[in-house]
C-alpha positions as CSV (number, residue, x, y, z in Angstrom):
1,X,0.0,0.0,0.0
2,X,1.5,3.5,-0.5
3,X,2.1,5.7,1.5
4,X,0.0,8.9,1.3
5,X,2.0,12.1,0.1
6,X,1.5,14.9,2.5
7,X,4.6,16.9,1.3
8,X,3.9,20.3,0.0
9,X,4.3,20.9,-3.2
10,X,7.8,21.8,-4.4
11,X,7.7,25.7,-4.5
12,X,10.5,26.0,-7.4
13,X,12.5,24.5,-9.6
14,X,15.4,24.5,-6.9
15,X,13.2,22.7,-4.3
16,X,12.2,19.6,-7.5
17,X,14.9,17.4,-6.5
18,X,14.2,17.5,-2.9
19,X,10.8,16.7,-3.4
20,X,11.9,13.4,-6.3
21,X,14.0,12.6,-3.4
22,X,11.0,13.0,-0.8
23,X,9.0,10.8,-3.0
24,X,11.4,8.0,-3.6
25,X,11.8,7.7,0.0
26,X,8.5,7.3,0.8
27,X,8.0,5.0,-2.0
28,X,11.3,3.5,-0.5
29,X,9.3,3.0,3.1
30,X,6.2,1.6,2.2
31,X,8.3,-1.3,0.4
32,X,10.2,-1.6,3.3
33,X,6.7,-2.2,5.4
34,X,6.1,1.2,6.9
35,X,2.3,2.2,7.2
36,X,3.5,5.9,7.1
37,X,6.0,8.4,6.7
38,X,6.8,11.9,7.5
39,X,9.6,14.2,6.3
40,X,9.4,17.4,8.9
41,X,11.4,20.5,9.2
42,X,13.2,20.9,13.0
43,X,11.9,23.8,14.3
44,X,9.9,22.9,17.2
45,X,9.9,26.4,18.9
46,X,6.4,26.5,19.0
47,X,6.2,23.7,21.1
48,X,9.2,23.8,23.8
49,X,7.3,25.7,26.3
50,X,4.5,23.4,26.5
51,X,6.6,20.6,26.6
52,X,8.6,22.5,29.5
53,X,5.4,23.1,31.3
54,X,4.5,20.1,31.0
55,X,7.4,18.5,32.4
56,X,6.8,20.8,35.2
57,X,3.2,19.7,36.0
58,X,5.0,16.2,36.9
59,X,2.2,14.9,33.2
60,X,5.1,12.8,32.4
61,X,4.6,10.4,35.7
62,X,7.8,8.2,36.1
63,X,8.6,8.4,33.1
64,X,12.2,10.1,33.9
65,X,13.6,9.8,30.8
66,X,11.2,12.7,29.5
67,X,12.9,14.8,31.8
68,X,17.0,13.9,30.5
69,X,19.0,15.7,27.9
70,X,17.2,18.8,28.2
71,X,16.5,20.6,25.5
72,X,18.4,18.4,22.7
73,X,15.3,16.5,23.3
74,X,12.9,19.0,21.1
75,X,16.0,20.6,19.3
76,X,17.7,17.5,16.7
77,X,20.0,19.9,15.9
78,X,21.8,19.7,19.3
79,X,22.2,16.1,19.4
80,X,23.1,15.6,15.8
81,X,25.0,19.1,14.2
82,X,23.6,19.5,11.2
83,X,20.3,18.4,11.0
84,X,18.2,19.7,8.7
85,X,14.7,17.2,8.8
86,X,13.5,14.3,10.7
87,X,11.6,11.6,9.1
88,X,9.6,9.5,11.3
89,X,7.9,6.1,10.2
90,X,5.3,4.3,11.4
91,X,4.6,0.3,11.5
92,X,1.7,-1.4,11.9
93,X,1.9,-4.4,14.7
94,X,-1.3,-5.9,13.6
95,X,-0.9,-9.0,12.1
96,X,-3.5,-10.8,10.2
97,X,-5.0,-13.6,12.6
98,X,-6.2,-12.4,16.0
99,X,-9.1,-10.5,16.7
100,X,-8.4,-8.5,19.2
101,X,-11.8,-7.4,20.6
102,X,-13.0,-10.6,20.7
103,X,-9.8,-11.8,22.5
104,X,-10.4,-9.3,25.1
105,X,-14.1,-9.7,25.4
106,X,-13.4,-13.2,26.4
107,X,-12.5,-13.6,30.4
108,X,-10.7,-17.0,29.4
109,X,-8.2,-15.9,27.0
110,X,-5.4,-13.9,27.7
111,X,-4.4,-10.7,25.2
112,X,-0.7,-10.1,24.7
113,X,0.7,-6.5,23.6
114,X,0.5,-6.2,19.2
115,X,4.1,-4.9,20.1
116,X,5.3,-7.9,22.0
117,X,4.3,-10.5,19.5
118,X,7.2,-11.6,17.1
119,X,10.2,-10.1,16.5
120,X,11.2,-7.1,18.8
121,X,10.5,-4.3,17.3
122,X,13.3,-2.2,17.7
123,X,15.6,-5.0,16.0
124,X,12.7,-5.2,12.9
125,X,12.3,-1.4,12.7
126,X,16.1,-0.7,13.1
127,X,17.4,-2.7,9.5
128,X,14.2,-1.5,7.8
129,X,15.5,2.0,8.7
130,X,19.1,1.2,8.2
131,X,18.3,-0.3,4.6
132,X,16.2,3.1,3.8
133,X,19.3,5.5,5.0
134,X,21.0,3.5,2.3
135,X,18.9,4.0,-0.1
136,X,18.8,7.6,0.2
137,X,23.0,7.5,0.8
138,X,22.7,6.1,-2.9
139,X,21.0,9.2,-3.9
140,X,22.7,12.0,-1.4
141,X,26.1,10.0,-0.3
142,X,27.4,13.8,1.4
143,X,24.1,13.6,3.5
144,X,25.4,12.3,6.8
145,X,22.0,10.2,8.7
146,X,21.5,8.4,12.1
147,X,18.9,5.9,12.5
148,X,17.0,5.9,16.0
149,X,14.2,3.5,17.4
150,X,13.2,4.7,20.6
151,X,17.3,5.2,21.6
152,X,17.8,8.7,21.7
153,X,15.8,11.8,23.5
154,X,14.0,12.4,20.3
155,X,10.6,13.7,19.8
C-alpha cells in the first residue's frame, strides 16, 4: 500500500529534487513495510514551552527519561550538528490472525501487547530504517543520517 503524500508541493525549480528525493523515499518506506511516513522541518519552537510546562506539572509520571537531555530533546540539531529534517515512520503491529476485541471480550483468554508478539520491534524497525538510510545515501552519499528506534531523546 503507498504511503499517502502529504509533502507540499515543491515551490520552485530548486526545491524539484528534494521533493523526487521525498517521494522516492517514501515510496522506498512503504516497500520496506512502513504504514507511514513523515519528512518534517526541526523547528519545534512552538512547542518547547508546553513541553517544558509540562514536564513541570509532573504529566510525564515516572517516566524520567522525559525529563533527561534537556533541551536536545525537542531541538535534533543539538544532538546531531547539522540536522536539517526528521523523518519519522510508522509500522503497523497488527498482524493478520487475531481478533483483538473478541480476544479481550473473552475472560478466558489472555491478550498479549500487538508490540510484543514476534520479533522485537526495535531490532525489525532498526534494519528497515538502516536499509532506507542507504537507499537515500545512494541518492545523497554527502548527506550524513542516524537511525533511532526509541534510543535517543527524540521527539
Amino acid at each position: 500500500m503507498p504511503i499517502p503524500d502529504d509533502t507540499p508541493a515543491a515551490a520552485s525549480e530548486q526545491d524539484a529534487p528534494l521533493a523526487a528525493l521525498a517521494a522516492d523515499i517514501r515510496r522506498w518506506a512503504a516497500e520496506l513495510g512502513f504504514a507511514r511516513l513523515g519528512i518534517s522541518h526541526i523547528d519545534l519552537s512552538p512547542h518547547d514551552r508546553y513541553y517544558q510546562r509540562w514536564l513541570a506539572a509532573g504529566r510525564h509520571g515516572e517516566m524520567q527519561y522525559m525529563e533527561r537531555h534537556g533541551s536536545r530533546r525537542w531541538r535534533p540539531e543539538e544532538l546531531i550538528p547539522g540536522t536539517i529534517r526528521v523523518i519519522s515512520v510508522a509500522m503497523d503491529y497488527r498482524a493478520g490472525g487475531a481478533d483483538p476485541i473478541r480476544i479481550l471480550d473473552n475472560p478466558a483468554q489472555a491478550y498479549i501487547a500487538r508490540y510484543a508478539l514476534g520479533r522485537d520491534y526495535h531490532k525489525l524497525m532498526r534494519s528497515r530504517l538502516a536499509e532506507l538510510a542507504a537507499r537515500i545515501r545512494v541518492r545523497r552519499p554527502d548527506a550524513a543520517q542516524r537511525v533511532f528506534v526509541d534510543s535517543a531523546p527524540v521527539l
